[in-house]
C-alpha positions in Angstrom: -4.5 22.6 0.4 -4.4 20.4 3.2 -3.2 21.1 6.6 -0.8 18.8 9.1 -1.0 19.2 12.7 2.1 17.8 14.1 1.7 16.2 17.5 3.6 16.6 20.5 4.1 13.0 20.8 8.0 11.4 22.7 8.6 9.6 19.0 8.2 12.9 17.2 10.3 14.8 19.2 13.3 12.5 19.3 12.7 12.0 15.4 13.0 15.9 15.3 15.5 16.1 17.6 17.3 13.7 15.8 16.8 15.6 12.3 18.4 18.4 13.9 21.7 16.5 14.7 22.1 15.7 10.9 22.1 11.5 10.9 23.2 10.1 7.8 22.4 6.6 6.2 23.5 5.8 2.6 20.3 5.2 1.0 19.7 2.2 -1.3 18.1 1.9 -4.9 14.3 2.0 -4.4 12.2 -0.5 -6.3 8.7 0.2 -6.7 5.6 1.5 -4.4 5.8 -1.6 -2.1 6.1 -4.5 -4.6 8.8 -6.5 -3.9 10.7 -4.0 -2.0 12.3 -7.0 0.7 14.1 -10.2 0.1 11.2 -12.0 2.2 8.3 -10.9 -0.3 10.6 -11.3 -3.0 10.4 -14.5 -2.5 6.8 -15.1 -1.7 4.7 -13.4 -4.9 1.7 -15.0 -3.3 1.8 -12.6 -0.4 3.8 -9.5 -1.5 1.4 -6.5 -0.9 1.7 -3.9 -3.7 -0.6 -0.6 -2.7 -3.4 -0.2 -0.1 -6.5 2.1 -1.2 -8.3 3.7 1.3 -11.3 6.6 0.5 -15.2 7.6 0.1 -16.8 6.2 -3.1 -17.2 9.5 -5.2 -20.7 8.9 -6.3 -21.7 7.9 -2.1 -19.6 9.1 0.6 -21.7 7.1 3.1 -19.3 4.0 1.9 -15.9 3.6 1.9 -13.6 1.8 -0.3 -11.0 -1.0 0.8 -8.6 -2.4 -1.6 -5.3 -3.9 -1.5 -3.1 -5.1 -4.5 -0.8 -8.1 -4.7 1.5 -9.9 -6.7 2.3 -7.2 -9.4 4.1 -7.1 -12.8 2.1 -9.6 -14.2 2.4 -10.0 -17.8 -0.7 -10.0 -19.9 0.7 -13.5 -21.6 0.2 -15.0 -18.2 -3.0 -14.0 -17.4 -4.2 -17.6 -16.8 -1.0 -19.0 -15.1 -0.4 -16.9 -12.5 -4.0 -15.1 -12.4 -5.2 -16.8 -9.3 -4.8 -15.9 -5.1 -2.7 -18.0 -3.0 -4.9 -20.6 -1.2 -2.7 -20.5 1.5 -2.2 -16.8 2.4 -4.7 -14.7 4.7 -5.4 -11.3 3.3 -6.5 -8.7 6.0 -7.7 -4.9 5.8 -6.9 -4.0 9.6 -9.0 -0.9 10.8 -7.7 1.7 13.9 -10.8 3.7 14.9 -9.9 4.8 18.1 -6.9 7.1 17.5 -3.9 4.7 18.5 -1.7 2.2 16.9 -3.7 -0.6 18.4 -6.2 -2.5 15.1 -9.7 -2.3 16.5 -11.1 -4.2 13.6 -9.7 -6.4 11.2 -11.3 -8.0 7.7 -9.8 -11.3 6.6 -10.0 -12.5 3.6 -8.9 -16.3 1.9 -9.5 -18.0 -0.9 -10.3 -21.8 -2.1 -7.7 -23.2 -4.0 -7.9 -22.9 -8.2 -9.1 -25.7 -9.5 -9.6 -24.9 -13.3 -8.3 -22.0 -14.8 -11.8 -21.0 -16.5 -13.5 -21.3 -13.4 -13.9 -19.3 -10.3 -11.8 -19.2 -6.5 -14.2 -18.7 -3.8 -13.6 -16.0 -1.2 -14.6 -16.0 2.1 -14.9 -12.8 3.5 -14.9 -12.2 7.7 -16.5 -8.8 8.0 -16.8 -7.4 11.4 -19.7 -6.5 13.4 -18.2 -4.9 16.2 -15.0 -5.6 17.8 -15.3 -9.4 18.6 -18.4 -10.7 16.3 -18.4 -11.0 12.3 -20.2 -11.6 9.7 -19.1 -14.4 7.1 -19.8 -14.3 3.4 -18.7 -16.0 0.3 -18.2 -14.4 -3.2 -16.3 -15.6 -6.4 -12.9 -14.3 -8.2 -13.5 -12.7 -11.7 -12.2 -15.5 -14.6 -9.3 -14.3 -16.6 -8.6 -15.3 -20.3 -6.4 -14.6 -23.4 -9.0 -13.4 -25.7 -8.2 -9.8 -26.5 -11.4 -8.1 -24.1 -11.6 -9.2 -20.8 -14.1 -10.6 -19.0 -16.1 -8.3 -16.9 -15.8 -7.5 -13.3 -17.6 -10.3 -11.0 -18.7 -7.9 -7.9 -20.9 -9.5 -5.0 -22.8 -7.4 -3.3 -24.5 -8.5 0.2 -27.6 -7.2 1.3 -27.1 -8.1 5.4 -23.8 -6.1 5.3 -24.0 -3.4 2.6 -20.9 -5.1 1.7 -19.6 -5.4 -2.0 -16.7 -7.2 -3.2 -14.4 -7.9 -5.8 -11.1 -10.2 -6.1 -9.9 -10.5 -9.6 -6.9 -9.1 -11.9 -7.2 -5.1 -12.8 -4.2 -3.4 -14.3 -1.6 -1.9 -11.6 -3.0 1.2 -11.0 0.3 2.4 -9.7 2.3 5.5 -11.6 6.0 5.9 -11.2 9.4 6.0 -13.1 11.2 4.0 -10.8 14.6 4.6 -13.0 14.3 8.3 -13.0 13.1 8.0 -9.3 16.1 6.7 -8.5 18.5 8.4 -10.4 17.2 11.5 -8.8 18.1 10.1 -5.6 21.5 8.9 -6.7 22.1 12.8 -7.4 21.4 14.2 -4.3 23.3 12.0 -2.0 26.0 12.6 -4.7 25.3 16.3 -3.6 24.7 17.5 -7.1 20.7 17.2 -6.9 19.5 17.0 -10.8 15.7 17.5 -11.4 16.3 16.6 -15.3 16.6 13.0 -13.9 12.9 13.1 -13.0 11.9 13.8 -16.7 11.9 10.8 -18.6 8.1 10.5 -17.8 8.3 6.8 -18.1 5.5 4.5 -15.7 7.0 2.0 -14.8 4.3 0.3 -14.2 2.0 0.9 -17.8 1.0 -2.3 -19.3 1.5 -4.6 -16.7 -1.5 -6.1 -13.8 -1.6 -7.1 -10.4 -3.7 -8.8 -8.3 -7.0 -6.8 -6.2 -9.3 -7.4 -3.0 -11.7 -4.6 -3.0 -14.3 -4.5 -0.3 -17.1 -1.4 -0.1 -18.4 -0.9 3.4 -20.8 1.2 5.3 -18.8 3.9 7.1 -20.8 3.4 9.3 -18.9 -0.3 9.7 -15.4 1.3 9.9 -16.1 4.1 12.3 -15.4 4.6 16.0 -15.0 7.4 18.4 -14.2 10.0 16.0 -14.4 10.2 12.0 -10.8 9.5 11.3 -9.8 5.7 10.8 -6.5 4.3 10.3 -6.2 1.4 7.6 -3.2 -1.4 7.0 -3.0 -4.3 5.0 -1.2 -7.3 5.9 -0.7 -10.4 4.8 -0.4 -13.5 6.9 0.5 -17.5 6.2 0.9 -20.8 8.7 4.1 -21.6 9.6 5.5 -25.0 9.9 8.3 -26.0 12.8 11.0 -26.1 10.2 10.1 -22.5 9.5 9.8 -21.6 13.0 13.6 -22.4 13.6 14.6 -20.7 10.5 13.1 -17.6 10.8 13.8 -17.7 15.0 17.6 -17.4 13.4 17.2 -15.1 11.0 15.0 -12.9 13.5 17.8 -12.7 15.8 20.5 -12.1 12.9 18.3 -9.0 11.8 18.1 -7.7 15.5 14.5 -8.0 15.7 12.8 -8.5 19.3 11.3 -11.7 20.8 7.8 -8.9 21.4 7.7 -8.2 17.8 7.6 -11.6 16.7 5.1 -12.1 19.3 2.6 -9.1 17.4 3.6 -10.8 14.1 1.8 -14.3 15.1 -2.4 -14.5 14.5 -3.4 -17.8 16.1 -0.6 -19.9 14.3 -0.8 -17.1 11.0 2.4 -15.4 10.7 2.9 -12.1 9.0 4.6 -11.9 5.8 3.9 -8.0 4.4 2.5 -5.3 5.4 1.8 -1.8 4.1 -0.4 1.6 5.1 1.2 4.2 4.2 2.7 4.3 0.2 6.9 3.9 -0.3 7.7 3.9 4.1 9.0 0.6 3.8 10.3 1.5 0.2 12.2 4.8 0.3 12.5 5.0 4.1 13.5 1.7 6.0 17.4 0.8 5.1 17.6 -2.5 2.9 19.1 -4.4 6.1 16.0 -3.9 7.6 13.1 -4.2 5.3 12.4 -7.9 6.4 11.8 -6.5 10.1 9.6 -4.0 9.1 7.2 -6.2 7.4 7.4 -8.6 10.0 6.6 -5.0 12.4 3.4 -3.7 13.6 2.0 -0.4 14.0 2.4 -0.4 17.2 6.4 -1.2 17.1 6.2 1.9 14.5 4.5 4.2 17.1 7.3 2.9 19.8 10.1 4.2 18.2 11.6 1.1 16.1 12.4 2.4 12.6 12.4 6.0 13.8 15.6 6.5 13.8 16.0 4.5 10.2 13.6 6.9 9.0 15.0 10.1 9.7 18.5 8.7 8.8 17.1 8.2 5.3 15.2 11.8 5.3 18.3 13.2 6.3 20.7 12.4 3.8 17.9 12.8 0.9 18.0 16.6 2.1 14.8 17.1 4.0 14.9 19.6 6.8 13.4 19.0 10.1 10.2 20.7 9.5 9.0 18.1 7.1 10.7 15.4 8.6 7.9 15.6 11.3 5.1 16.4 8.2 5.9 13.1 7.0 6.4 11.4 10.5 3.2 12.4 11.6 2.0 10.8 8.8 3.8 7.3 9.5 5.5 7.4 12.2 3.6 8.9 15.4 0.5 7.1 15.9 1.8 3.5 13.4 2.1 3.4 9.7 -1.5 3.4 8.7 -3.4 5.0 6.1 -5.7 7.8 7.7 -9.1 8.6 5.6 -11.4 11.2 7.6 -15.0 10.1 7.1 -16.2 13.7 7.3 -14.0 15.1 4.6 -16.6 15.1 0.9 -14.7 13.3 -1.6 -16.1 13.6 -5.5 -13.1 12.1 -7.4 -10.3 9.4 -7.8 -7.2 12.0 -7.9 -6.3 12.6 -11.0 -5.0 16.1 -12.2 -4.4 17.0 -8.5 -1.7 17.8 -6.5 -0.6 18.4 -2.6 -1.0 22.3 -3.7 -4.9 21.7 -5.5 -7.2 24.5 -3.6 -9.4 21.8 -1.6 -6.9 19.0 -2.1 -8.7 16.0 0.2 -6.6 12.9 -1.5 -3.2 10.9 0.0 -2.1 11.7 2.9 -6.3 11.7 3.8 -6.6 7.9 2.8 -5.8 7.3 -1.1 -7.7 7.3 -4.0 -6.9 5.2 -7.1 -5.8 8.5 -8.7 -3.1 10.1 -6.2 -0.1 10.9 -7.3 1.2 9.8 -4.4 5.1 9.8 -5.2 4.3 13.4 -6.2 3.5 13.9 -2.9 6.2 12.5 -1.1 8.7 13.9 -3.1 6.8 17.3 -2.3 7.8 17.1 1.3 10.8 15.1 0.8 12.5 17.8 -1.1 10.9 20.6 1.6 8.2 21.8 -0.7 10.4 22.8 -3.6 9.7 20.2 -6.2 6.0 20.6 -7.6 6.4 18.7 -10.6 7.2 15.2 -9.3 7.9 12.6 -11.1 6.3 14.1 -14.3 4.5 10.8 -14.7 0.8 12.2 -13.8 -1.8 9.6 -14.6 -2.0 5.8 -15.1 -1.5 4.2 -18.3 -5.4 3.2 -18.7 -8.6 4.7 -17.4 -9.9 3.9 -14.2 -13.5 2.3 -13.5 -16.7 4.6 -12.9 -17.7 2.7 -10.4 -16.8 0.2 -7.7 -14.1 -1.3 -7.9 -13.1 1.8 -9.7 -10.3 -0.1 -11.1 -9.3 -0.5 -14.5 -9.6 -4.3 -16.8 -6.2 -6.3 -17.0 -4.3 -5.9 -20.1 -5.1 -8.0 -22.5 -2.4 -10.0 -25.0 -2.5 -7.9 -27.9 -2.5 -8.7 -31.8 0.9 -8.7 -33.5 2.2 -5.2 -32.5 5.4 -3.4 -32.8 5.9 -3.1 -29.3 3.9 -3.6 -26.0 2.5 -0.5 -24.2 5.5 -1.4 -21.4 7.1 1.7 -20.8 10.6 0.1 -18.9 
């Protein structure tokens, strides 16, 4: 079992002192791990992060795995429609190695337009060699098609770098009954908290893919002056004037700060999503201001924005103040990132364990493909008392043996009764 050590940082202790004044916040239907979970990525498919994957590669713990999923619930009919990466979006993997909320490294990723649906997108990968120098190198998308196997994983693997690297279509590898989940929630701010709403042990996400950058490093790469990184995904576009203007207004209409929109700008790239942490934007930020948050930093996290937003939302869910600063050390105090410790052996992708495993080392320590990580969060969310979770405890497919680790799309399938969906 794995152990927190809360630190005595000013955002924690107002967030606990605030816990202890008992701040309530209706809390609004949650969606899905961070697919589409804000009117702004709604909107924008292209750049609408799903789940970010941080751990050690089972089989060599001397690399670690990056991967970040976009543009989920895609159908296996449209495979070759919508199978392809926006030309026009910057994908980046930003590292924190030195214990703050400040990236030290980042890994940008883009993408050649699609100019034939049987053939390629070219990637161009920026991996870093130190904090100002990086190392550029190209690799192709994996092919999609309707035939009812799936082509195989294309993975490039660079010899200069140690890098490998996949971009392609997997199936979501995501687990979660997003209409129990809610319902469940529905019942306790009712104040008549029903656990049989949690038991229709339906995945909402079973039969459908999504989109995946996967990147194996050296951790060697990654580390800095200690063995505990911090890992966010973001995704960035250009922004034209007309753009500018509009979203100057609907900045200011949303309350958020000229600084933040300052962080939110890369050399004329503007940020669209971002995620570390699994379901904070999700579960925690109020609908009003989910549009801020992805246009947030880390650092705006570790300053106190949302804090208050988040234990609002703790609050009226139920959780007492002890794990409201579990879970706030774990997104809150040093930045919503995802926090893998390069020491700790890893030898599987999750499955079959829980937050109460003997020598648990999965989510919050990074996450594997195979975390249960809503388990989790409803672990501490409900103050240690529910141990069953969702009761949806594995994905709908097999993972991979080996990198990416991630399962082949879904496939169209031949005349059945019904799809493997499980809505």
């Amino acid at each position: 079992m794995f152990c927190f050590q809360l630190k005595k940082t000013a955002t924690l202790a107002v967030i606990m002192a605030m816990a202890s004044m008992g701040i309530l916040m209706p809390v609004s239907q949650i969606k899905a791990a961070d697919h589409a979970e804000s009117t702004s990525v709604a909107g924008d498919p292209g750049a609408d992060i799903g789940d970010l994957f941080a751990f050690l590669n089972p089989t060599d713990n001397t690399k670690v795995v990056l991967a970040m999923s976009v543009e989920g619930f895609i159908v296996p009919s449209e495979l070759l429609n919508i199978g392809f990466f926006s030309p026009d979006v910057t994908y980046r993997f930003e590292i924190e190695n030195t214990g703050d909320a400040i990236p030290d490294l980042k890994i940008d990723v883009t993408f050649s337009p699609q100019i034939a649906r049987n053939a390629p997108q070219i990637a161009t990968i920026k991996i870093p060699r130190g904090k100002r120098n990086f190392t550029t190198i190209t690799a192709t998308t994996t092919v999609q098609t309707l035939s009812a196997v799936s082509n195989p994983f294309a993975v490039t693997t660079n010899s200069a770098t140690g890098a490998k690297f996949f971009a392609g279509l997997t199936d979501d590898p995501f687990y979660f009954d997003i209409v129990g989940f809610n319902r469940f929630v529905s019942s306790v701010t009712s104040g008549a908290p029903d656990l049989t709403r949690l038991q229709r042990s339906r995945d909402s996400f079973a039969g459908y893919n999504i989109h995946m950058i996967a990147i194996e490093l050296p951790a060697a790469t990654l580390r800095g002056n200690s063995n505990i990184i911090g890992v966010n995904s973001v995704t960035l576009r250009k922004r034209s004037n007309s753009e500018n203007d509009k979203a100057e207004v609907e900045g200011k209409a949303e309350g958020i700060e000229e600084e933040s929109a300052k962080n939110s700008s890369d050399g004329g790239l503007v940020q669209v999503d971002r995620n570390g942490v699994p379901a904070v934007n999700t579960v925690l930020i109020p609908f009003a201001r989910k549009n801020q948050y992805n246009a947030s930093t880390p650092r705006d996290d570790a300053d106190g924005l949302f804090a208050g937003d988040i234990v609002a939302t703790l609050t009226s869910l139920g959780t007492n103040a002890t794990n409201i600063g579990i879970l706030a050390n774990v997104a809150v105090a040093n930045g919503d990132y995802l926090r893998l410790n390069l020491s700790t052996p890893n030898t599987s992708l999750g499955f079959g364990e829980r937050a109460t495993t003997p020598g648990y080392t999965g989510f919050p320590n990074g996450r594997r493909p195979g975390d249960d990580t809503v388990d989790v969060l409803l672990y501490f969310i409900t103050n240690q008392a529910v141990t069953t979770g969702d009761n949806v405890n594995s994905n709908d497919v097999p993972l991979g043996t080996a990198f990416p680790f991630f399962a082949r799309p879904n496939q169209p399938l031949e005349n059945p009764a019904v799809d493997n969906t499980r809505n």
